[in-house]
C-alpha positions in Angstrom: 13.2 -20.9 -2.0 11.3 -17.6 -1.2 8.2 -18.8 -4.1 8.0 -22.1 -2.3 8.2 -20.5 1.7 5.2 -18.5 0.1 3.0 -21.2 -1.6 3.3 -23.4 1.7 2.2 -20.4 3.1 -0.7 -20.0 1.2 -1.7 -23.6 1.4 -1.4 -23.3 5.2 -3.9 -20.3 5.3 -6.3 -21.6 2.7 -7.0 -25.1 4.2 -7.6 -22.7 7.0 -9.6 -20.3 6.0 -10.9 -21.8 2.4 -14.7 -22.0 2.0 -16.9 -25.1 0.3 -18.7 -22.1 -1.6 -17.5 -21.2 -4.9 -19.4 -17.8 -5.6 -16.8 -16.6 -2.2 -13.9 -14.5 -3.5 -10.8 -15.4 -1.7 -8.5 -12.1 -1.5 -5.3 -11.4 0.1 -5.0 -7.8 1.8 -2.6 -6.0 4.0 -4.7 -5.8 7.3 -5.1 -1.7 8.0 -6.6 -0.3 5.9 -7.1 -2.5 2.9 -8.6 -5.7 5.1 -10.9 -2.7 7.0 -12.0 -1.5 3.7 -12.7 -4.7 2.1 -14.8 -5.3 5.7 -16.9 -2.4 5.6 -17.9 -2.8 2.1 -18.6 -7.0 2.4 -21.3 -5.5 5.6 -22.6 -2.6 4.0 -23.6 -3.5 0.7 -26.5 -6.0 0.6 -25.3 -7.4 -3.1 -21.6 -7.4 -2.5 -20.1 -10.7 -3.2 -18.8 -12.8 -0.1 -15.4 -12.6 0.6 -12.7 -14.7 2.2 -10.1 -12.4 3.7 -6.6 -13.1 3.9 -4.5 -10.7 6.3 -0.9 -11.0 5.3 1.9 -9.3 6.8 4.9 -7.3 5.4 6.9 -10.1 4.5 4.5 -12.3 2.1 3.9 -11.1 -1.7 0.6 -11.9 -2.9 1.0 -11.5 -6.7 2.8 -15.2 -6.9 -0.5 -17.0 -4.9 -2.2 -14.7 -7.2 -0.6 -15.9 -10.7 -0.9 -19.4 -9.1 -3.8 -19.5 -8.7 -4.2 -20.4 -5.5 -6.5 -17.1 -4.4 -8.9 -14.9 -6.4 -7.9 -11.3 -6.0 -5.2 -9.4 -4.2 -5.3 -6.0 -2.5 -2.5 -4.6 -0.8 -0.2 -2.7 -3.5 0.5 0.1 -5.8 0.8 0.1 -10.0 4.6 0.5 -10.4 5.1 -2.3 -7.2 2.7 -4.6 -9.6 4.7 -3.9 -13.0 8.2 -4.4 -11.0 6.7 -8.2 -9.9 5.3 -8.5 -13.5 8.8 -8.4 -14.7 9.1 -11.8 -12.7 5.6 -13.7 -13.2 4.4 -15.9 -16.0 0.7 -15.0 -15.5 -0.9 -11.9 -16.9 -2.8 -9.5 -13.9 -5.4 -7.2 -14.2 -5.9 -4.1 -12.4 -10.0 -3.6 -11.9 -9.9 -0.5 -9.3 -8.1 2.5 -8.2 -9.0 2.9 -4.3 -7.0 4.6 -2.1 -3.4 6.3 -2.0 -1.6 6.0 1.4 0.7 8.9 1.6 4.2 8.0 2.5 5.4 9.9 5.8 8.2 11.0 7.4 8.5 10.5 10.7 10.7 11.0 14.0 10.8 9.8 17.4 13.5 12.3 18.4 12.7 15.2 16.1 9.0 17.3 15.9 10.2 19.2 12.7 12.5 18.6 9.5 14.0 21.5 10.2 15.4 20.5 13.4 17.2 17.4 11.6 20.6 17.9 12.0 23.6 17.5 9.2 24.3 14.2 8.7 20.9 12.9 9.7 20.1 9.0 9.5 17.3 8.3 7.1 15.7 5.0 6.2 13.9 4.5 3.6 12.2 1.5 2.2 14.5 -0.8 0.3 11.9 -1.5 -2.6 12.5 0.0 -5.9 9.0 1.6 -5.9 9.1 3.0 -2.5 12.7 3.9 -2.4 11.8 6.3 -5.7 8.7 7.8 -3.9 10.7 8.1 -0.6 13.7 10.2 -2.6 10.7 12.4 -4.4 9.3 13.6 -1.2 13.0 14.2 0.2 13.4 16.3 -2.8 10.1 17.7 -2.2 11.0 19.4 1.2 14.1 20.7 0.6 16.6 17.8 1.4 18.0 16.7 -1.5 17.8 16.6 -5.2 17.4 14.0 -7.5 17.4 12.7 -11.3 13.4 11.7 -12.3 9.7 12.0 -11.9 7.2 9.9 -10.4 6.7 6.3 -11.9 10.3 6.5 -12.3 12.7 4.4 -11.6 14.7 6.2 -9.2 17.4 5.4 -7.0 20.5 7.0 -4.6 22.7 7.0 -7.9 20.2 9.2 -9.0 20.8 12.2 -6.3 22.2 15.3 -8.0 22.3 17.5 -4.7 22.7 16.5 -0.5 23.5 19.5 1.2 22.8 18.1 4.5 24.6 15.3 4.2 21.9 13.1 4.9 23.0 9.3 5.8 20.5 7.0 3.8 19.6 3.6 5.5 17.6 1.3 3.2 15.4 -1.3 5.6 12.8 -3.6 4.5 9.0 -1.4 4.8 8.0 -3.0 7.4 10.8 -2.7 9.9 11.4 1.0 9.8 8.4 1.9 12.5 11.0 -0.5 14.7 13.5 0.9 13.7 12.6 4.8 14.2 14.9 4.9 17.6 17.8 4.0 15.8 17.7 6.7 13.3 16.8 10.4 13.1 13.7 9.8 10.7 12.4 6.9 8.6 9.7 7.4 5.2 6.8 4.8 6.0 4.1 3.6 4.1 0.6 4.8 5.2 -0.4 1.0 6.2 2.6 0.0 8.4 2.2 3.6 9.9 -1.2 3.3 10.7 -0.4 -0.6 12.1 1.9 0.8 14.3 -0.4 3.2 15.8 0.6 5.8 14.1 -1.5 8.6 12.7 -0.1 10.1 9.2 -2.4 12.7 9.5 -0.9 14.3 13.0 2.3 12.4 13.3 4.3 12.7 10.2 6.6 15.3 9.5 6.0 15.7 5.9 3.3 13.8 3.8 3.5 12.8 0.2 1.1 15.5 -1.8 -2.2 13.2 -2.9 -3.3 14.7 -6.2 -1.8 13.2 -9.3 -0.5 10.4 -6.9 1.1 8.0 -9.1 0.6 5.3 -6.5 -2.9 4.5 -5.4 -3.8 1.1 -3.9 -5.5 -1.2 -6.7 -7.7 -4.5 -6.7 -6.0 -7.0 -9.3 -7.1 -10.3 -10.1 -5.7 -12.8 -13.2 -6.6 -11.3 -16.3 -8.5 -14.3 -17.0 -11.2 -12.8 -14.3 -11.2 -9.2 -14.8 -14.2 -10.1 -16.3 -15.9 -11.7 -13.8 -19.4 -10.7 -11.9 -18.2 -10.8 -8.7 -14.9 -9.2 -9.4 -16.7 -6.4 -11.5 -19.3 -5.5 -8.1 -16.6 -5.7 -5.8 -14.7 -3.1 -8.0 -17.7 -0.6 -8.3 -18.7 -0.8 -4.9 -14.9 -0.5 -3.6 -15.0 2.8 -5.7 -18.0 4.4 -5.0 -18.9 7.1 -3.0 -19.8 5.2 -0.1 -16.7 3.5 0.3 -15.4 7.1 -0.6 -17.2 8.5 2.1 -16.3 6.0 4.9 -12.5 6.4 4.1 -12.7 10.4 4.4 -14.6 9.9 7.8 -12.8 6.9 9.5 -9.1 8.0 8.4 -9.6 11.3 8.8 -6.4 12.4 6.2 -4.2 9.5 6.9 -5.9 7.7 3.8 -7.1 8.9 1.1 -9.8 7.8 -1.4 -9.0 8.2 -5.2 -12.8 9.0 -5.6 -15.0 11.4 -4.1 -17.2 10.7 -1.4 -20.4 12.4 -0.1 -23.2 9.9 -0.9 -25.8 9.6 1.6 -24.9 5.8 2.8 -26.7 2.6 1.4 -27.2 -0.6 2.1 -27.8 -2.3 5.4 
């Protein structure tokens, strides 16, 4: 049911949105910061190929439109998230770029510290195998609680070997814990839905997720079958060079993070 909710979906947005020109490159992309990202570097490089951009929301996996067929490249997700849906596709994907690492967050509307979080604390974490992993290593990494496993692991609350503060975990789908923030004591959110919500990772999370030797930077993947492909090769130089480097230092200020460095003088128009 959920495949075929997603590939009406699709077909809604791409009678849409779809263009008669066949050199356009039709990509799906979470809108903040992926879909600004993809915006700045479609206006800024005179030679980068056209795009068509899809903004999806929380609730809609592009890998299955992806190993359909039905649109050119996705951008929205992290290596382990992509092997975890590979487990479940028939199609092979390709990852052409590393581009940007979110740092999860944890943040509070009734708390400005972790160490104000009382015993017992309510917690919610993502309730995706990939994010629910990171969410329990940066727990572990201030102090809260210990667990069984390294990044890139598959890790989850059977895994905790220590909670001395009795902390009450509430797994909730991503995109809901910003809404859901009143109703617990903190809540670990992904760098996008943070920022969508208004948030600013950089000033308003209680604890960020360290960014070198991230395991879990934001990737361009298309069908293997086009890894290949001119237009898909430019887009994944030009989404990885300094420029692009440069403007995600300057506009997100912290809150994202480019996997290369920045500091070109800017090109283009």
């Amino acid at each position: 049911m959920k495949k075929c909710v997603i590939a009406t979906l699709v077909a809604l947005v791409l009678s849409g949105c779809s263009s008669s020109d066949d050199k356009t490159l039709t990509i799906m992309a979470a809108p903040l910061p992926h879909a600004e990202i993809l915006r700045y570097v479609e206006s800024h490089f005179d030679d980068a190929p056209k795009l068509n951009i899809i903004e999806i929301d929380g609730q809609t996996d592009p890998n299955q439109p992806l190993a359909g067929g039905d649109i050119d490249a996705n951008y929205f997700q992290h290596r382990p998230f992509l092997e975890e849906d590979l487990k479940h596709l028939s199609a092979s994907l390709a990852v052409v770029a590393d581009v940007h690492i979110e740092p999860l967050g944890i943040y509070s509307s009734k708390y400005d510290s972790l160490t104000a979080l009382p015993d017992g604390a309510r917690i919610a974490l993502p309730n995706n195998p990939t994010n629910l992993a990171r969410s329990l290593l940066l727990l572990q990494d201030n102090g809260l609680l210990k667990v069984k496993g390294s990044q890139g692991q598959a890790i989850t609350e059977q895994d905790i070997t220590a909670n001395p503060h009795h902390l009450r975990l509430v797994l909730t789908d991503s995109p809901l814990i910003t809404r859901a923030l009143p109703d617990v004591d903190a809540g670990i959110i992904n760098g996008n839905f943070a920022l969508e919500a208004g948030l600013t990772p950089s000033k308003d999370a209680l604890a960020l997720e360290p960014a070198a030797h991230n395991h879990y930077a934001n990737i361009l993947v298309v069908r293997d079958s086009d890894k290949n492909d001119p237009r898909v090769k430019k887009l994944a130089e030009e989404l990885t060079s300094p420029d692009v480097a440069a403007f995600i230092e300057q506009h997100y200020r912290g809150s994202v993070l480019p996997v290369h460095h920045g500091g070109a003088q800017q090109q283009g128009h």
